[in-house]
N, C-alpha and C positions, 0 to 999 in steps of 0.2 A: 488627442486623447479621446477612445470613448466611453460609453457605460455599457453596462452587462445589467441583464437584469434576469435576475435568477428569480424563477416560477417556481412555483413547491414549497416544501418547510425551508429550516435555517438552514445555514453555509454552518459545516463546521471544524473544516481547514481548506485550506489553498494551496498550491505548491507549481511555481513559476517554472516553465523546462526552456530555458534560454537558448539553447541549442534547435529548437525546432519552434519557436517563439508561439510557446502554447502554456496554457493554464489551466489546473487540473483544479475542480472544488468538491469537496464530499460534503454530505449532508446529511440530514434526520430523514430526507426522504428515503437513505439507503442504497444512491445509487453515486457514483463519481461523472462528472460531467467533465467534457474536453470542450476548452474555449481556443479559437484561433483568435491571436493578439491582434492579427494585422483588419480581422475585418469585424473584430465582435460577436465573432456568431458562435453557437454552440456546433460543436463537429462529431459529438459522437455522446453516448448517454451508456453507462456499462447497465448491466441489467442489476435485480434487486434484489440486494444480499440480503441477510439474516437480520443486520443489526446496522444503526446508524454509522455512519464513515467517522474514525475518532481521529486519523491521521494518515500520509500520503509519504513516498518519497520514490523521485525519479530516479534509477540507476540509470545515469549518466555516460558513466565510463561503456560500461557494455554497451548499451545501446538506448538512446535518448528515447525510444517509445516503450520502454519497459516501466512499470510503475505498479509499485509495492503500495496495496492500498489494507489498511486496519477495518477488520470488522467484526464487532462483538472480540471471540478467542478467534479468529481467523483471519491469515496476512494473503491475502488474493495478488499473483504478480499475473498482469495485465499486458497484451501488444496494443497500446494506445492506437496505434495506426491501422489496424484492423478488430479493432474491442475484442481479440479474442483472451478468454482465460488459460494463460501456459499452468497455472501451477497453486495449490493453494497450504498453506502451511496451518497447524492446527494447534495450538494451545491449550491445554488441560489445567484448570477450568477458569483461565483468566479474560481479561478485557484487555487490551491494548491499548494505551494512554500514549505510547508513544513508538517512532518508529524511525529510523536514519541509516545509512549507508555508511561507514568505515571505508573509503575508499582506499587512501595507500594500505589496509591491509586486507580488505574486500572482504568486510564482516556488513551482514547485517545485524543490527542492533533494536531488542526490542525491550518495553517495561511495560509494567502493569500495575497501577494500585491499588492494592485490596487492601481491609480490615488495616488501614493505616501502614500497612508494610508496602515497600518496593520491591519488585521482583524485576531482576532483569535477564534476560538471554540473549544467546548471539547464534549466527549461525555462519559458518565461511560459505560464502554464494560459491565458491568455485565447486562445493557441495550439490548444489543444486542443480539436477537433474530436469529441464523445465520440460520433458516429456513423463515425470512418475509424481505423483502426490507424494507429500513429504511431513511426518510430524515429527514440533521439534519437541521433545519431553523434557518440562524445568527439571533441571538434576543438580546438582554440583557441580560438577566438571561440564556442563551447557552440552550434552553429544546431540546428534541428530542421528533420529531411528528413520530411516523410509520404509514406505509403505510399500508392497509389490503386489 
């Protein structure tokens, strides 16, 4: 077992990718940092978003270096393996409290807590286009508008 020792402000989630034996940590610094399990070292640092990292999730199924990261109203999906930005999803005018992958039915799942209310939306990945920006507008029925 080793230690990690994160420089900068707090950790403010984790998210283990078993598949490529990597750990992903967001923070107040604003940015998501890639740790390799096997040697402790940090492997890659994404650049600096808007807003503190509030939540992470690996999409798995597709492909284990993709990661869905929350910041401020905006879900940024990442190639961990080359830190590039595919895609970033826009929320109107919420935070992101939480964030998770539906896999047998390939929803993403997000909520939000404002003024004591929960807001939730989803959106089906097979929607997503990671070559076009994408907002998903809270409505009723959860649709996804894209951007062109």
């Amino acid at each position: 077992m080793g230690n990690f020792y994160f420089q900068g402000q707090a950790v403010t989630c984790l998210k283990f990718n078993p598949q490529n034996l990597t750990l992903a940590n967001g923070s107040t610094d604003k940015t998501v940092k890639y740790w390799d399990l096997e040697t402790f070292k940090c492997i890659n640092v994404t650049p600096i978003d808007t807003s503190p990292i509030t939540n992470m999730t690996f999409d798995e199924e597709k492909n284990p270096d993709y990661l869905f990261s929350a910041s401020g109203e905006n879900i940024k999906l990442w190639n961990v393996e080359n830190n590039k930005l595919l895609d970033c999803l826009s929320f109107i005018p919420k935070t992101i409290s939480d964030l998770v992958i539906a896999n047998e039915d390939r929803f993403l799942l997000m909520s939000a807590i404002t003024n004591n209310n929960i807001a939730v939306w989803y959106a089906p990945l097979e929607s997503i286009n990671y070559d076009e920006t994408i907002d998903i507008v809270p409505s009723s029925d959860s649709q996804v508008v894209k951007n062109n």
